[in-house]
Phi, psi and omega in degrees: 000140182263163196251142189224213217292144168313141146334136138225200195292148173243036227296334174307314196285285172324309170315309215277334188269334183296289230287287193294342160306311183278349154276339163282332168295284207283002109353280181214169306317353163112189201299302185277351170264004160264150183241115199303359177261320173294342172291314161286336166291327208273320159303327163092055165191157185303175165284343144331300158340268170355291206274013176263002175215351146257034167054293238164150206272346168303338175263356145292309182304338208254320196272340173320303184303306165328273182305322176292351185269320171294340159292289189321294190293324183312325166313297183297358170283302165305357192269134162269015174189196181329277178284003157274316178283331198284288208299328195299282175338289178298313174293333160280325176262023185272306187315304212233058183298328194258342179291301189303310163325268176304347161293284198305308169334268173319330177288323168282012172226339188244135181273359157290280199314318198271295178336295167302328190288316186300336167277331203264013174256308200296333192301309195296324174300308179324312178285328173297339181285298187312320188264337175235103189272358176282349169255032145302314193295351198266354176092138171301345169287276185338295187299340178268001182252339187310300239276331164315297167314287172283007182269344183294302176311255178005295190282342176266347155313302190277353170288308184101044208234001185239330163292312182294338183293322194113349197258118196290147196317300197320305189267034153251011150270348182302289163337297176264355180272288228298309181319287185310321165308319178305331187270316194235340195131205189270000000 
């Protein structure tokens, strides 16, 4: 009887499944109760795998962050006015509340995690300077307190933190569109 064929590798295809295994673990169950073996199972490959493309799970959590951020802009690129980047927004951090959780969490104790968050801001101005060219003028200060501000807005839309307050969904996505036009336009 023959014996058989070797797999074979895919280094592309296994990253992409290690990265998506580890943004639904650090989802749910969430960061710190996920593990690098759980990652490679929930992926459907051993643990050996992993450390074969990653190091740690912090440096999963970081190529995670990566695509997630890159998703988020590429959405808001599409978005055609104010109140499309309001939903964008609210619907990308509704999606990744325990991710976004631990993002914020890790930026005060790990200085790689606060470094990626700082690019990935610097990133984000960068894409708002290329699409709206009227926000060169406003200062690289300004646009990092806009920009603050609203993510801020956005994780407390998607949080439900304005529902506790009494203030009904509708007008706190009202709430992050009015911002947002004020910070960047229309």
């Amino acid at each position: 009887m023959a014996s058989p064929a070797p797999r074979r590798r895919h280094p592309e295809a296994t990253r992409a499944a290690l990265l998506e295994a580890a943004r639904l673990e650090f989802e749910d169950p969430g960061y710190d109760a996920t593990h690098t073996n759980r990652i490679a199972a929930r992926a459907g490959f051993a643990p050996q795998t992993f450390y074969r493309h990653f190091p740690d799970k912090a440096a999963i959590f970081l190529a995670v962050y990566r695509l997630w951020t890159e998703k988020e802009l590429d959405l808001l690129e599409e978005a055609q006015d104010a109140a499309g980047a309001a939903a964008v927004l609210i619907a990308s951090h509704r999606a990744s509340l325990n991710f976004r959780r631990a993002l914020r969490t890790l930026s005060l104790t790990d200085p790689a995690v606060r470094a990626a968050r700082v690019e990935s801001r610097k990133l984000q101005i960068q894409r708002l300077q290329a699409r709206s060219p009227h926000l060169a003028g406003l200062g690289f200060a300004r646009l990092s307190a806009d920009l603050l501000t609203l993510e801020r807005l956005a994780d407390a839309c998607a949080e439900g933190e304005f529902g506790d307050l009494g203030v009904p969904e509708y007008a706190a996505k009202v709430i992050l569109t009015e911002a947002i036009r004020r910070a960047f336009g229309p």
